[in-house]
Each structure stands twice: as C-alpha cells, then as structure tokens.
C-alpha positions in Angstrom: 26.0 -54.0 63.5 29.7 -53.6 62.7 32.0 -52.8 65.2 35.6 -51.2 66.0 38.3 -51.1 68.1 37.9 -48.0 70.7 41.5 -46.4 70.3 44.0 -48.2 72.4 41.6 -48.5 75.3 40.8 -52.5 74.8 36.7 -52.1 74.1 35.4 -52.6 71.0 32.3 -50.3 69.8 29.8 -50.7 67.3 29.7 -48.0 64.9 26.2 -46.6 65.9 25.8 -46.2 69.6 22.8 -45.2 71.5 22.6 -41.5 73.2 20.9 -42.3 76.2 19.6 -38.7 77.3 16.0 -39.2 76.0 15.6 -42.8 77.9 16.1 -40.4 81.2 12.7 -38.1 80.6 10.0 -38.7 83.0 7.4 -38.6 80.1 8.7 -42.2 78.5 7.0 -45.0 79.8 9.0 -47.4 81.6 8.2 -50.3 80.0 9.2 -48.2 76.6 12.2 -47.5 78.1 13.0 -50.9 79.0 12.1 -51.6 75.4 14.3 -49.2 73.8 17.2 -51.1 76.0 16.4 -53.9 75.1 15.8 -53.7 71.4 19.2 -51.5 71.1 21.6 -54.7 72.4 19.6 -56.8 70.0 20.4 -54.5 67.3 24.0 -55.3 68.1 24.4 -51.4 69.5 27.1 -52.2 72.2 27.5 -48.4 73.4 25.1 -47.0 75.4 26.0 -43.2 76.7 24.4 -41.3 79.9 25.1 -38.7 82.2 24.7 -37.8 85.6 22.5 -35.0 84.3 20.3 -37.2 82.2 17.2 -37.4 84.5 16.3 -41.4 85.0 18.8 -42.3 82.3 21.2 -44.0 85.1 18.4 -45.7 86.9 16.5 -46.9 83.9 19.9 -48.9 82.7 20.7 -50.3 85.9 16.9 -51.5 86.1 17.2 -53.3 82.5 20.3 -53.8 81.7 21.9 -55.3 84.7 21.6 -58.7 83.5 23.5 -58.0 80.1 26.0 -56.1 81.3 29.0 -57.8 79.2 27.1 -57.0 76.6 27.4 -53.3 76.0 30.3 -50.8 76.6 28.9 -48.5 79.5 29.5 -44.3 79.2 29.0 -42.0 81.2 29.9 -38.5 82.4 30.1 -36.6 85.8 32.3 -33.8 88.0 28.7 -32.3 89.2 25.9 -33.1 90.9 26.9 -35.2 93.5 25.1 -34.5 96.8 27.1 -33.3 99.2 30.3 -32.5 97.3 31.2 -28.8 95.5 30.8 -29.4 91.6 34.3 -30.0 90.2 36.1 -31.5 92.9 37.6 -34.6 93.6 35.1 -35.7 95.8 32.5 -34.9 93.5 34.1 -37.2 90.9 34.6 -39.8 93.7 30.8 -39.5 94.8 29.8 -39.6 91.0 31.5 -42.5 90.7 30.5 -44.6 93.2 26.3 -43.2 92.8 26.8 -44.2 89.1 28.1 -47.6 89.8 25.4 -47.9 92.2 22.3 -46.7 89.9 23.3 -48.5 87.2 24.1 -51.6 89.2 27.6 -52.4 87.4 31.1 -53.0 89.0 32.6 -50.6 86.6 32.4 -48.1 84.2 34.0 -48.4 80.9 34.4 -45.2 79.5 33.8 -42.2 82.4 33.8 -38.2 80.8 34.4 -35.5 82.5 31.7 -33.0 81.1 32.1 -29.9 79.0 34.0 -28.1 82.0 36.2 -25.1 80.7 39.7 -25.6 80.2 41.5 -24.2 83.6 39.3 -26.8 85.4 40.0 -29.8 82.9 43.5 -29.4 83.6 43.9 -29.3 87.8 46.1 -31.5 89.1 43.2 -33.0 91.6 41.0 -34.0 88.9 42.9 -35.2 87.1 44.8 -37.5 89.9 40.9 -38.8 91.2 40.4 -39.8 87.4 43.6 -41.6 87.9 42.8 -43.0 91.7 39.5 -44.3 90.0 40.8 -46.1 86.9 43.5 -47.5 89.0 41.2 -49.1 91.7 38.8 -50.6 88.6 35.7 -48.3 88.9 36.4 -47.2 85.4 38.4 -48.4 82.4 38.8 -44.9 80.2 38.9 -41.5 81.8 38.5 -39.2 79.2 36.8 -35.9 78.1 33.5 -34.3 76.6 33.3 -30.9 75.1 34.4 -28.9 72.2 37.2 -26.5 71.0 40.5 -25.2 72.9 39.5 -27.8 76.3 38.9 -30.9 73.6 42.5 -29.9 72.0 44.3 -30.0 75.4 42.2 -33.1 76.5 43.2 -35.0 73.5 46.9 -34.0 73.7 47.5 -34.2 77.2 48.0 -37.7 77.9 45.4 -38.4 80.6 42.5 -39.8 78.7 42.2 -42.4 76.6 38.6 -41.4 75.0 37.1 -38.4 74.1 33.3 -36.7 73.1 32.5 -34.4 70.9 30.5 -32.8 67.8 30.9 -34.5 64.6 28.8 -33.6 61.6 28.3 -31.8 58.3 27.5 -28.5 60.3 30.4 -28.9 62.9 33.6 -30.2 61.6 36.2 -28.4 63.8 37.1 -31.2 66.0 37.0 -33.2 62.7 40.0 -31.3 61.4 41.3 -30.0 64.5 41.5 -32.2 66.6 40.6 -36.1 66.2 43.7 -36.8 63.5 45.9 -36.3 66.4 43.4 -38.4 68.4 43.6 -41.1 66.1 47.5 -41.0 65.7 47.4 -40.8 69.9 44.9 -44.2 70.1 42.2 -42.4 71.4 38.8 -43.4 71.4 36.2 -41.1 70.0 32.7 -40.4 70.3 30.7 -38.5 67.9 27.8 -36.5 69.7 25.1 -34.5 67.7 25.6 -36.4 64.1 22.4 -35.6 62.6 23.1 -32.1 63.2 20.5 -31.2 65.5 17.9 -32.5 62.2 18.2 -28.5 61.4 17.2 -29.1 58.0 13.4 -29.8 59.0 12.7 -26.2 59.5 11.7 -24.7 56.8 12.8 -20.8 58.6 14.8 -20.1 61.2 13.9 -22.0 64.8 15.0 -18.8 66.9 16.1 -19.6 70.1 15.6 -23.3 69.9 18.4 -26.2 70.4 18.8 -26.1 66.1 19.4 -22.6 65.6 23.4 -22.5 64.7 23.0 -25.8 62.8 20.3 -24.3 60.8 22.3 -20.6 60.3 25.0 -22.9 58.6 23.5 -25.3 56.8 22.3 -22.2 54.8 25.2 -21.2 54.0 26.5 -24.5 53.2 23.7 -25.6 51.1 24.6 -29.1 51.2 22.4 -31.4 48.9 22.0 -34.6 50.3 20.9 -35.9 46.6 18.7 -39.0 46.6 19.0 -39.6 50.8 17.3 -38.5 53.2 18.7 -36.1 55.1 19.3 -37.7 58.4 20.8 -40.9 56.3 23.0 -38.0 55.0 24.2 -37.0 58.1 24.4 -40.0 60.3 26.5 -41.9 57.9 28.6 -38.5 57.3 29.5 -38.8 60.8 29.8 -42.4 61.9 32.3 -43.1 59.3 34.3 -39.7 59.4 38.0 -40.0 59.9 38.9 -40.8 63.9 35.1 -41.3 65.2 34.4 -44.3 66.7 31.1 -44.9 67.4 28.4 -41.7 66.6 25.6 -41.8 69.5 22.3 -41.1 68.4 19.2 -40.5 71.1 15.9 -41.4 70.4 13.1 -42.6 72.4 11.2 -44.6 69.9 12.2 -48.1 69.0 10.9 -47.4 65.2 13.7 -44.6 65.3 16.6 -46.6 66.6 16.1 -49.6 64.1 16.1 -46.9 61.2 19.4 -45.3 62.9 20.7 -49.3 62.9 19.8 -49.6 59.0 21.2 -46.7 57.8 24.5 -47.0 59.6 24.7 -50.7 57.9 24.7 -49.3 54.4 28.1 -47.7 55.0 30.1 -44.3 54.2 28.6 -42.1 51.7 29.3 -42.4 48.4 32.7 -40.4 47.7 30.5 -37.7 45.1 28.5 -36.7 48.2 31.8 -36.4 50.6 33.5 -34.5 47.9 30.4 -31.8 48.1 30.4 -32.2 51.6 34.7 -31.2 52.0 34.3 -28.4 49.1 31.6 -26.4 51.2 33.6 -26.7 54.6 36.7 -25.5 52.9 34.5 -22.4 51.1 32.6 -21.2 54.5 33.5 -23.8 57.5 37.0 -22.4 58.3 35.7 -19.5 60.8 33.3 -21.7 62.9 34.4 -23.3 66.1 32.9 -26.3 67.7 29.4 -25.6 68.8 29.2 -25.9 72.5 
C-alpha cells in the first residue's frame, strides 16, 4: 500500500486507511473483528480511525492491536462522552484522553479530533489550550479537527491543528475547493471521510430518510458516468488521490471488502477523461452545495 507524508505532522499514512466505526458494532463477531485488524496492517493500511462514539471500536483495538502498535498511525476523536465531565469541556477532553489511551492500551495518540462541534465551541480558548496541555505532555501527536463547512475553514486556518477530517468525494467537494488547498499550502494533514459517497448509486429511487439520501439527490443531478469501473472504484480512487487528502478512510466489516478497498486504491488516480467529467459537472451544479454534515 503506498504511503504519504501526513502534512508537516512527522507520520506517514498509507493512502487507504481503515474507518473503524463498523469494527465497534455489537453484532460483529469478535474474532471477525480481530480479523479485520489484523488483515488491515497486513494489507499495509497504517491508519486506523475511531471515535469515542464508535461502540466497541476503542476496546476492540486495544484488545488486538496492542502488540503492533508502531505499526499503524492511531486516530481518534472526543470532547463528549466522558463520564463525569460536561460535553465540551476541558475536562471532558482531558478524561477522553486518558479513557482512550487506556481502552486502546497505547501511550499516545497520534492524531486526536475534536468532533463535528459548531464553530463558537471549536474556537474557546479552554479547548483549545487542553488540546495544547495534551500534545505538550505526549498523550497525542496532532490535535486537529473533524467536521465540515464554516468550523473546517476556521479549523484549517487557525493555527491550532495540524490535521484535519472531512468529506471528500464526487458528491461533496466543498472542502475540496474550499478548504484543503490552504490545508495543503499550511502542512496540514487531511483525512478524507465518506469517499464512496455513502454508495448512493445502489439505489435504484430515492432512499428517503436513510444515511444516502443527499448523496443520491446529487448524484442525479450530476449524472456522473463512471464508464467501465465500478462505481465504488470510481469513487474511492476519486477521493484518495484528490488534491490535499491524505489518506481516504473507508469502514467495512468484512475482510473480503477491505482487500477490494486495498486493490482498488493500488491501481491509482483515475484516468484524467473521467476527472475531467467529474470537474465539468461540479462546476455546472456543485457550486450551491455545502459540505454535508
């Protein structure tokens, strides 16, 4: 799996990174999770990205990961949930911390978001001095930010992270073109979330009130034809090698899924013909839509 440098932060990423939300649900089998872990490192996927929120996700790479832990560049996201602190304080990013670095049986955190809070919290002074407490007493390498629109703008030119997370593909370019060229010129590391789109295009009418539902209202007006690929080849390379991405995180709970994901990243950018359609149908109906949130 080829990798890249992560900004200015020091880590190195591989291009494809695992989304580690689905290895948290209850109904995957433990040793399928352990599996899935496994099988990702040997893939040469060295990002692996959690949450707080992401049920047993935490747990589940402590448990299996501990002894390869120099192997993999560790993210992760809090500022809520932490028992016994208020959501959004620094004592909730403090607890966070220190229960991550416990679950997941590490000594530090590489890359540690702040997740999708609205801009008036992302910028307080407290937070944003914990972030700095932590990073300068080792618990994490990169403080940086997850979300979309006018917070991911400030975030990325602010001067107090070093990574950020957010959408990146064919249906949601406005961090593409808004924000991560100034990312890029700044050293920031970026992670692309969402890059197969939500896989809107499998239904065949609208999926009312479901996850896909945006994604799907604007791929019909985009009418992208992803020629002779498949459509989630389309969109996975579309975003792992746009402009200022890093690594694009994919989640999956199926090994058979995640060596696909591996495969397709290998082949490379799409061919320029494709990008070309791809840039023409942004700039015709794209300019109006935000990030999706």
């Amino acid at each position: 799996m080829m990798e890249r440098e992560f900004g200015k932060t020091g880590l190195r990423v591989s291009a494809l990174g695992l989304g580690a939300g689905q290895v948290g649900a209850e109904s995957l089998d433990e040793r399928e999770a352990e599996r899935l872990l496994h099988r990702a490192l040997d893939l040469g996927i060295t990002l692996i990205d959690t949450a707080r929120g992401y049920g047993l996700s935490e747990e589940r790479i402590g448990r299996h990961l501990a002894g390869r832990r120099d192997e993999f560049v560790l993210s992760t996201k809090g500022g809520y949930g932490a028992e016994g602190a208020e959501d959004w304080t620094p004592e909730a990013i403090r607890r966070g911390i220190e229960r991550a670095l416990r679950t997941m049986r590490t000594d530090r955190i590489d890359i540690f978001h702040l997740h999708s809070c609205p801009l008036d919290t992302l910028r307080r002074d407290d937070l944003l001095a914990e972030l700095d407490r932590a990073r300068g007493a080792g618990l994490i390498r990169v403080a940086a930010y997850s979300g979309e629109n006018e917070a991911l703008a400030w975030a990325a030119g602010s001067g107090h992270f070093g990574s950020l997370e957010t959408s990146v593909n064919v249906a949601d370019q406005w961090s593409l073109h808004h924000v991560l060229p100034g990312a890029a010129a700044r050293g920031l590391g970026v992670i692309a979330k969402r890059p197969i789109a939500n896989a809107a295009w499998q239904f065949g009418e609208r999926p009312v009130g479901q996850y896909a539902e945006v994604y799907w209202e604007r791929l019909q007006a985009l009418e992208l034809d992803p020629g002779e690929l498949a459509w989630d080849e389309f969109a996975l390379r579309f975003s792992a090698f746009a402009p200022g991405v890093s690594s694009a995180i994919v989640g999956t709970a199926r090994v058979e899924n995640l060596e696909r994901n591996a495969a397709m990243v290998e082949r490379g950018p799409l061919p320029a013909e494709l990008l070309a359609r791809v840039e023409a149908a942004w700039a015709e109906h794209g300019g109006a839509w935000g990030g999706e949130v």
